[in-house]
VOPAGU-2260 file (C-alpha; in pm, 1 decimal, decimal comma):
REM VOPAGU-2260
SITE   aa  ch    i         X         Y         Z
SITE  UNK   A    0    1477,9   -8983,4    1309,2
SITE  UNK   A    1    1361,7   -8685,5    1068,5
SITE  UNK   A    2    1543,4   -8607,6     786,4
SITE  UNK   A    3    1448,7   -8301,6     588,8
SITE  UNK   A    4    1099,6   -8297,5     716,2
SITE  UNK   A    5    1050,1   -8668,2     679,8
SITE  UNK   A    6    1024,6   -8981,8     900,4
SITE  UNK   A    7    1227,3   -9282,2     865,4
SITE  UNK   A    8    1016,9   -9563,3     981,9
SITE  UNK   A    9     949,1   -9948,1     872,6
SITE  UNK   A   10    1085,1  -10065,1     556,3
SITE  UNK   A   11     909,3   -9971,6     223,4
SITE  UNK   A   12    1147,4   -9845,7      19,6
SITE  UNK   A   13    1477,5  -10014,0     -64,1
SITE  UNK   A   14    1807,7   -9870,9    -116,5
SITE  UNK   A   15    2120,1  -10091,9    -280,1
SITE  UNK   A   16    2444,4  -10144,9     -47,3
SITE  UNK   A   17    2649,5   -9808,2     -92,9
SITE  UNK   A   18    2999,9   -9713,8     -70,7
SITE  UNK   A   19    3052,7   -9381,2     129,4
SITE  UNK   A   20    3382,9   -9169,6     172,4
SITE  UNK   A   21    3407,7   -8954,7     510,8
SITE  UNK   A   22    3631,4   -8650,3     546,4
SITE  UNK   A   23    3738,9   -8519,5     875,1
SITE  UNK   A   24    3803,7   -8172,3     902,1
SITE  UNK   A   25    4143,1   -8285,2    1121,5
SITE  UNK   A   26    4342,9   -8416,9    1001,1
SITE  UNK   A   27    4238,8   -8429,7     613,1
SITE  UNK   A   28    4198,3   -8804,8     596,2
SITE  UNK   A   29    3945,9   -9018,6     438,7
SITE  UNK   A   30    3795,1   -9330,7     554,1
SITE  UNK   A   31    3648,5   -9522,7     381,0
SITE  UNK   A   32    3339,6   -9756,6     454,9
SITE  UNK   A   33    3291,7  -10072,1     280,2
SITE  UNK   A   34    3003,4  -10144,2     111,2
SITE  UNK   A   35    2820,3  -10454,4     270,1
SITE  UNK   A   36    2608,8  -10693,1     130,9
SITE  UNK   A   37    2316,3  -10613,6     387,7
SITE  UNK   A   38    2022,1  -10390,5     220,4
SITE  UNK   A   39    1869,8  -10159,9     432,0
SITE  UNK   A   40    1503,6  -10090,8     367,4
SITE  UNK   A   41    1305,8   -9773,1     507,0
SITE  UNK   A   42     922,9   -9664,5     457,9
SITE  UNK   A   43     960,5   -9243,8     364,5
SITE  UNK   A   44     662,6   -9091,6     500,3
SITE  UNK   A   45     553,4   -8720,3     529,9
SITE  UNK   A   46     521,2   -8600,9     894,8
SITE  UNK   A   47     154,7   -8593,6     839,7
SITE  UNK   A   48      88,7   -8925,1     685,0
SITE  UNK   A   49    -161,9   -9142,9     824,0
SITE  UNK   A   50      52,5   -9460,5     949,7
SITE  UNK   A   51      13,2   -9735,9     716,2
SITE  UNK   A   52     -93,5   -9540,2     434,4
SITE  UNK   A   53      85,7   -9526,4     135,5
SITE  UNK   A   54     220,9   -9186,1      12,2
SITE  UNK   A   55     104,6   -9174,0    -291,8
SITE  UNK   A   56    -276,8   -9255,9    -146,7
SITE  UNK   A   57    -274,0   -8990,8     132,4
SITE  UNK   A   58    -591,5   -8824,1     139,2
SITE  UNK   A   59    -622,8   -8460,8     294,5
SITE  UNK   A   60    -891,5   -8266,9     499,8
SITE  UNK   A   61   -1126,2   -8294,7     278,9
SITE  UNK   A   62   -1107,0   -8651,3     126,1
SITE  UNK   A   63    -919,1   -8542,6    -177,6
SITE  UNK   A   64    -611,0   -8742,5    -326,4
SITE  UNK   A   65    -235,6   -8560,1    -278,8
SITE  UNK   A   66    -109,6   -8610,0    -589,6
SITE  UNK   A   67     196,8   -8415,8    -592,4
SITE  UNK   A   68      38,7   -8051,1    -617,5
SITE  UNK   A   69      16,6   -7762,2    -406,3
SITE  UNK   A   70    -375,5   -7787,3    -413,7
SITE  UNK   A   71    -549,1   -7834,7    -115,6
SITE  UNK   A   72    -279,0   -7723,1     145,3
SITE  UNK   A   73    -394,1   -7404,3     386,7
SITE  UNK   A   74    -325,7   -7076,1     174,2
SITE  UNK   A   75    -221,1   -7246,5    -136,9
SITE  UNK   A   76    -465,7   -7117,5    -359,3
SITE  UNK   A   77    -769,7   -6823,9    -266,5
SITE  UNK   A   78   -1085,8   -6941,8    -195,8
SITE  UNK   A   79   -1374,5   -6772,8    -446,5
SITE  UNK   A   80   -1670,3   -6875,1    -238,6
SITE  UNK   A   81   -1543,0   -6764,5     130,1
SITE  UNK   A   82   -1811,4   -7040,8     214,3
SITE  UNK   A   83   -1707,6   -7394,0     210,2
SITE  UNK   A   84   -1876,3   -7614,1     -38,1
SITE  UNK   A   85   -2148,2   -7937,3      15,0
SITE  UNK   A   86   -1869,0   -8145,7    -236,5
SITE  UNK   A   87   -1581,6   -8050,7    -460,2
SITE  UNK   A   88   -1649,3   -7926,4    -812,3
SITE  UNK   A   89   -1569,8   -7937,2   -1138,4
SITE  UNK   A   90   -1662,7   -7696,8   -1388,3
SITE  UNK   A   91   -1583,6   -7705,3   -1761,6
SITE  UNK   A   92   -1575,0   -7340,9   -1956,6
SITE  UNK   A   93   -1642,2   -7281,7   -2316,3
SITE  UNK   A   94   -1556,7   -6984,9   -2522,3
SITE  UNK   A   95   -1865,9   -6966,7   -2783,3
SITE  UNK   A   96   -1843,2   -7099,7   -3174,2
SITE  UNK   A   97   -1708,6   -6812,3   -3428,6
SITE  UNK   A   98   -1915,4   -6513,0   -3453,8
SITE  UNK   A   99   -2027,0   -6311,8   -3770,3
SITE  UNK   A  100   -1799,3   -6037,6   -3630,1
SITE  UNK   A  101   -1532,6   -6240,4   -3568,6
SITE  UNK   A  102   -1548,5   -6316,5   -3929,6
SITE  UNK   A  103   -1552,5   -5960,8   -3992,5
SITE  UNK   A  104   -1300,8   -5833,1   -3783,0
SITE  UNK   A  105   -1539,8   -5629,9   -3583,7
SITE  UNK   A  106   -1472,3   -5564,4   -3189,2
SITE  UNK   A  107   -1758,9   -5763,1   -3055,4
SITE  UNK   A  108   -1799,8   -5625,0   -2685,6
SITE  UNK   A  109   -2127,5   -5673,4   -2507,1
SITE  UNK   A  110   -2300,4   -5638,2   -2838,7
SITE  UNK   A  111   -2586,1   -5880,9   -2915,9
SITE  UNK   A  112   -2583,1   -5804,5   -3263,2
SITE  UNK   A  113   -2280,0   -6066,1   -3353,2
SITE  UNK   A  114   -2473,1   -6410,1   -3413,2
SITE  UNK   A  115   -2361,8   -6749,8   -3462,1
SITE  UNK   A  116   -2231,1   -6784,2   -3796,3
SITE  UNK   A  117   -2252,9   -7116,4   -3989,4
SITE  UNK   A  118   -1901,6   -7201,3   -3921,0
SITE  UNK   A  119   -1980,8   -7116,1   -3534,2
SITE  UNK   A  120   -2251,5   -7338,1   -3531,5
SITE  UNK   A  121   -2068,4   -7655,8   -3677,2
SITE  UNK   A  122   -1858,1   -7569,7   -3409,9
SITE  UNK   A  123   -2056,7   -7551,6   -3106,7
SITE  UNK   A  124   -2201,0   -7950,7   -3235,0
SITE  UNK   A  125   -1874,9   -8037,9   -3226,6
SITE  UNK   A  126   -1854,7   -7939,4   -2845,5
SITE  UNK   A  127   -2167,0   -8113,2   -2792,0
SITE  UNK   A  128   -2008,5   -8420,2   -2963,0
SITE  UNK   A  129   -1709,2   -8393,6   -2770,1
SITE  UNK   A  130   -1908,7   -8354,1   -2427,7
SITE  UNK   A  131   -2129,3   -8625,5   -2495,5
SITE  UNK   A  132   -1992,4   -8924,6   -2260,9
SITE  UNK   A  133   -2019,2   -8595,3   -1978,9
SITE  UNK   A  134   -2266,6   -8561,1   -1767,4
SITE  UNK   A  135   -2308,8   -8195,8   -1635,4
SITE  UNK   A  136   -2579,1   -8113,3   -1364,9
SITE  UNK   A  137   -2618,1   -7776,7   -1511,1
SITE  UNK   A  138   -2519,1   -7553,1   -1765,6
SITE  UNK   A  139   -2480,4   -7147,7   -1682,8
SITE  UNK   A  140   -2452,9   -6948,9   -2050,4
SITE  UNK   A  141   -2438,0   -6608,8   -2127,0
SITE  UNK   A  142   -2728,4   -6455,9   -2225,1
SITE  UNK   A  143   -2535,7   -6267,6   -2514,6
SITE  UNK   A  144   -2676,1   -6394,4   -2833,0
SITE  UNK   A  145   -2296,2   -6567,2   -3017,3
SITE  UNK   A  146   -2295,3   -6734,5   -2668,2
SITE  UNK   A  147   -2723,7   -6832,9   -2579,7
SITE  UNK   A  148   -2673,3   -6988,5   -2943,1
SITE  UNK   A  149   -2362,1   -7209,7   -2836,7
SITE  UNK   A  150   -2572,9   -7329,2   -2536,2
SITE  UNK   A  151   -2847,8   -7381,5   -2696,8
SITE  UNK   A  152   -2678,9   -7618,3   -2943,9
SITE  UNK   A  153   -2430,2   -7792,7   -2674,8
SITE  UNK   A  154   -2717,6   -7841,7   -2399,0
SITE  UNK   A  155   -3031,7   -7943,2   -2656,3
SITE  UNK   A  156   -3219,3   -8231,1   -2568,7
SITE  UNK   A  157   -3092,7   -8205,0   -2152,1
SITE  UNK   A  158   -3388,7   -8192,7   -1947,0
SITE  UNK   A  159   -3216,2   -7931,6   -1683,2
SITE  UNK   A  160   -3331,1   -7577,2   -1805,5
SITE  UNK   A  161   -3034,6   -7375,7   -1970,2
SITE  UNK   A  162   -2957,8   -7130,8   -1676,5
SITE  UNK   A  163   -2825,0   -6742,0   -1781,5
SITE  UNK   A  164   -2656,0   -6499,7   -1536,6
SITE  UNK   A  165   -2530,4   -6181,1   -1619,7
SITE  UNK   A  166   -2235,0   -6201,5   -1488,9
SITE  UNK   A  167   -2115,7   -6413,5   -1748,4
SITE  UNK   A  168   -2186,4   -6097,8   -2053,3
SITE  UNK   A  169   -1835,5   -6011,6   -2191,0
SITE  UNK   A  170   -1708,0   -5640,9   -2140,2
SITE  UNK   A  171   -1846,6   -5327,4   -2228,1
SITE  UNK   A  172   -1652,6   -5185,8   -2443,7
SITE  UNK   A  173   -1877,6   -4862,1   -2545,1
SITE  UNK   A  174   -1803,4   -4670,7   -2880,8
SITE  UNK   A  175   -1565,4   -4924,4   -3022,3
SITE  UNK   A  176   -1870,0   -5195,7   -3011,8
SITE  UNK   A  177   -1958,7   -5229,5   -3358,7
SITE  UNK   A  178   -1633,7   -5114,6   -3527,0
SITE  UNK   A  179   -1407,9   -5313,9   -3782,0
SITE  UNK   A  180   -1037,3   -5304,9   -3575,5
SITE  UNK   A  181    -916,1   -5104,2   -3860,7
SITE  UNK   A  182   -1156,3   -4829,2   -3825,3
SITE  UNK   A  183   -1092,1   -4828,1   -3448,1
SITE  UNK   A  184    -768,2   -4817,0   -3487,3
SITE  UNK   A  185    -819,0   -4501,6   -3706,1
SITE  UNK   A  186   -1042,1   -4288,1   -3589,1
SITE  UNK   A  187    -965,8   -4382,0   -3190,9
SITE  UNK   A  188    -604,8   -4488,3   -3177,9
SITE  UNK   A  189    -541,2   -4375,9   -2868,4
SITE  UNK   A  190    -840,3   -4562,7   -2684,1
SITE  UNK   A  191    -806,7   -4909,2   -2911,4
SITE  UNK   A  192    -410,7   -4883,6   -2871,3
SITE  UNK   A  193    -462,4   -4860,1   -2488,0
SITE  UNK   A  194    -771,9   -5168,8   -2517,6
SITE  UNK   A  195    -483,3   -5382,0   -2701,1
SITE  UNK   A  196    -163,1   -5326,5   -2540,7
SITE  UNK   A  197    -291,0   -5206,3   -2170,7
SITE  UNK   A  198    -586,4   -5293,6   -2134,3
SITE  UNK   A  199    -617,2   -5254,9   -1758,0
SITE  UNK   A  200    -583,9   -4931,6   -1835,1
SITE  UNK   A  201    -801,6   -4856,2   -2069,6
SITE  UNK   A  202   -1086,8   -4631,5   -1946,8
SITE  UNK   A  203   -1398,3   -4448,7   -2085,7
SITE  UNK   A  204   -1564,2   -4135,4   -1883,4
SITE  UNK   A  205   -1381,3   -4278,9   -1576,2
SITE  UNK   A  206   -1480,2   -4665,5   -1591,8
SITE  UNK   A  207   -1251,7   -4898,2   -1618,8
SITE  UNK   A  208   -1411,5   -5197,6   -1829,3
SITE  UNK   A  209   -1152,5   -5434,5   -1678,8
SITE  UNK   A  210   -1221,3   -5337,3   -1327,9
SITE  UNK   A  211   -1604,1   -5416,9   -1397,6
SITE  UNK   A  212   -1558,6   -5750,6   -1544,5
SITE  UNK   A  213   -1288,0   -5844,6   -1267,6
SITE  UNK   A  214   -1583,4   -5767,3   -1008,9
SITE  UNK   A  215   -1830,9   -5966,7   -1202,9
SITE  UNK   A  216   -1618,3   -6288,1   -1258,9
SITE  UNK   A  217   -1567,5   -6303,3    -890,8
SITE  UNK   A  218   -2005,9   -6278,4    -907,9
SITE  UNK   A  219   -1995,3   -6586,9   -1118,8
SITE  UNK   A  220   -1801,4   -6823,6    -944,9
SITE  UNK   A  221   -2017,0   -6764,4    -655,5
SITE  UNK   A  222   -2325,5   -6844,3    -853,8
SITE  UNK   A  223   -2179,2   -7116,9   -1040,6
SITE  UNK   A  224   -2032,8   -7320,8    -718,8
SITE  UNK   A  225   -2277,7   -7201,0    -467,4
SITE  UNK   A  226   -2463,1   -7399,5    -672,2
SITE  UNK   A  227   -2620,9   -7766,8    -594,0
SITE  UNK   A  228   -2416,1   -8022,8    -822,5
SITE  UNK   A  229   -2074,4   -8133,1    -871,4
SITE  UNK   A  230   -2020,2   -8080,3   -1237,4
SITE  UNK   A  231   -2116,2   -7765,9   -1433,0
SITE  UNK   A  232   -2046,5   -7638,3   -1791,3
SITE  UNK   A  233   -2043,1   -7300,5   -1860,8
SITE  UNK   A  234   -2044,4   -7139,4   -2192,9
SITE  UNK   A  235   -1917,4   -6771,9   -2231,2
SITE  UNK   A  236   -1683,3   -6534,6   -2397,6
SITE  UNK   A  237   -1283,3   -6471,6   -2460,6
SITE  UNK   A  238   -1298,2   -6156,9   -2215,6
SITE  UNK   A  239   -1502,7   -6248,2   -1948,5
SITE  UNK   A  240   -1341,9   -6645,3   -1993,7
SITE  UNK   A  241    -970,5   -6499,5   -1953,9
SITE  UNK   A  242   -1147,0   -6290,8   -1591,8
SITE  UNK   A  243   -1245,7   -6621,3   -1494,7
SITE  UNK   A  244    -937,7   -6764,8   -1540,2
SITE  UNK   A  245    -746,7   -6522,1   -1439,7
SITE  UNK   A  246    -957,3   -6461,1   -1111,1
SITE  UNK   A  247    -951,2   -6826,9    -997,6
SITE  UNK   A  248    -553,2   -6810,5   -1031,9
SITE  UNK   A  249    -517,4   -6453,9    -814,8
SITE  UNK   A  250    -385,9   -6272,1   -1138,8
SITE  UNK   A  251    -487,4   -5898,4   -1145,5
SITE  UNK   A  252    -643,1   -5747,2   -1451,1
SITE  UNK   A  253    -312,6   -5665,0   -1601,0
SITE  UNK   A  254    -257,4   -6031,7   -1652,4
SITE  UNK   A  255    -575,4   -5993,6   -1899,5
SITE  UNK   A  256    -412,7   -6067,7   -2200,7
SITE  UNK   A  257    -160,4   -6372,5   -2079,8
SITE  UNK   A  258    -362,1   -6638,0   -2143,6
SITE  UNK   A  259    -596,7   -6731,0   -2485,0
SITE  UNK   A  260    -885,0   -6954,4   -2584,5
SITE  UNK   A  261    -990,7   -7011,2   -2918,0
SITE  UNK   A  262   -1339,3   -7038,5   -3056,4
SITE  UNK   A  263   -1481,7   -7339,5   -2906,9
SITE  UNK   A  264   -1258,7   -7403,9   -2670,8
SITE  UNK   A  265   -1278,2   -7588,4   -2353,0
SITE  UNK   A  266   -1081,8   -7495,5   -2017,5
SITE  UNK   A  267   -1133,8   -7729,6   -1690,9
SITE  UNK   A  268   -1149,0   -7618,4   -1288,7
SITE  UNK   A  269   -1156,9   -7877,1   -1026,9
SITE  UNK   A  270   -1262,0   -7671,8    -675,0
SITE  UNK   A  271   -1232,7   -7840,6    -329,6
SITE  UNK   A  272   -1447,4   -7787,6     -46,6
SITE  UNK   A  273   -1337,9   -7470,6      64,1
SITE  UNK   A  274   -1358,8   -7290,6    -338,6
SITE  UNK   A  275   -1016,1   -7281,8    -441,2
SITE  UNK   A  276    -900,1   -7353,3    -759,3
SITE  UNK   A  277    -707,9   -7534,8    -964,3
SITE  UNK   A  278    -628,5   -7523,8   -1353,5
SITE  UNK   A  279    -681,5   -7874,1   -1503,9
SITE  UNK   A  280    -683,9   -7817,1   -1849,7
SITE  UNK   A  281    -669,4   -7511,6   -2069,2
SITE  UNK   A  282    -752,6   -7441,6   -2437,1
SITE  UNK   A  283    -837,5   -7800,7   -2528,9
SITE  UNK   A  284    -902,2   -7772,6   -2887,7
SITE  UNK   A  285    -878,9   -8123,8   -3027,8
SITE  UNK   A  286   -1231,5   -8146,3   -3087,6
SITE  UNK   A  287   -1213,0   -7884,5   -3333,3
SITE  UNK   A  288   -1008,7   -8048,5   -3562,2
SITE  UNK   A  289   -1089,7   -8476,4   -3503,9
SITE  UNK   A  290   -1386,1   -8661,5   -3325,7
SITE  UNK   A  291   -1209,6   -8673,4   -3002,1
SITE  UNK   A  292   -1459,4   -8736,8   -2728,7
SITE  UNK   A  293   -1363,2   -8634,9   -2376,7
SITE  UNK   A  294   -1347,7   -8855,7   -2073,2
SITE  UNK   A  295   -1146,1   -8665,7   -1817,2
């Protein structure tokens, strides 16, 4: 018998003896049925279950637990590989310590002149103490200095070569590079008011830094889980970070700004087989303020 897309078959679950009131429609009369002392006992299965597997251990296509979410199912998520994968991933994402222009206001861009400051550094050891019980098969970094230097620190003593793409550089962001926010918002407040408050819009001699960085977040998934291993770490910026968020969800560029990470701050992805996503953990920051060690 199916009721609301599930099968009643041999007992598993059990229900306590119930009193229930009919109405007929004619005449308005009510019967009522006596509860009984008999307990009936039914096994709730979805119509795809494997028979004599529990619910809550149903495995799908490609051997990974259901566990309540949408994950897995055919066109629940977008795939970022179009290829389908030797294993199911996981890759960990962290934004780089703080900067010397972060400490100075200054909008950082693509810029290698921003270094690791001291506080930045401190920082990125505390990632590598909070990683340590991890074990990655590779790490992909930036090769923008504020980031190389947060690799370098998180990944020393690994005997897997540090591994930098260009797809993970943050945006361009041209003439305002450089600038204290202040004087940006001065001299160009059209241009800096448009990078703050639409930034999918904002555009310089007809490129649209958003649009670029969209296209090359889609490039670095593909490297990243194309990639032999299971487990990666990969250590970037805020702008390019929120693109790779943002792309492995199927948000647009105008969603740029609806999600944050702070300086040294980890996000998780678990991918199946066929490269879709989904969001494990965002923004953990508790290693930035105890000497919580991660496990997950």
């Amino acid at each position: 018998m199916m009721i609301s897309g599930a099968i009643l078959t041999t007992p598993y679950f059990s229900f306590p003896p119930i009193s229930i009131s009919i109405s007929n429609k004619f005449p308005y009369r009510k019967q009522r049925i006596p509860a009984t002392s008999n307990r009936i006992n039914y096994a709730i299965r979805c119509s795809t279950s494997t028979p004599g597997l529990p619910l809550t251990t149903e495995r799908l296509r490609n051997d990974t637990p259901l566990t309540g979410g949408a994950f897995d199912f055919e066109k629940a998520t977008t795939s970022l590989t179009k290829k389908v994968l030797a294993s199911p991933k996981k890759v960990t994402i962290v934004r780089h310590g703080l900067s010397s222009w972060n400490e100075e206001s200054r909008v950082q861009g693509s810029s290698s002149l921003s270094i690791l400051s001291e506080k930045g550094a401190m920082q990125a050891e505390r990632c590598k103490m909070a990683l340590a019980d991890m074990h990655f098969d590779q790490c992909f970094s930036s090769p923008i200095s504020r980031a190389k230097m947060t690799a370098e620190i998180i990944w020393k003593g690994k005997e897997e070569p540090l591994v930098f793409l260009d797809s993970l550089k943050e945006a361009h962001l041209y003439f305002l590079e450089g600038m204290k926010n202040e004087d940006a918002k001065r001299i160009y407040p059209k241009e800096y008011t448009t990078w703050r408050e639409d930034p999918s819009n904002f555009c310089v001699d007809g490129v649209y830094p958003l649009q670029k960085l969209w296209g090359r977040a889609h490039e670095a998934w593909e490297e990243i889980l194309l990639t032999p291993g299971e487990h990666f770490l990969v250590v970037t910026h805020k702008s390019i970070l929120r693109a790779l968020i943002c792309t492995a969800l199927g948000l647009g560029p105008e969603r740029f700004r609806s999600v944050d990470i702070n300086n040294g701050g980890l996000c998780v992805f678990k991918f199946n087989k066929e490269g879709e996503s989904m969001l494990q953990a965002l923004n953990m920051t508790a290693h930035m303020y105890t000497d919580h060690v991660y496990h997950y």
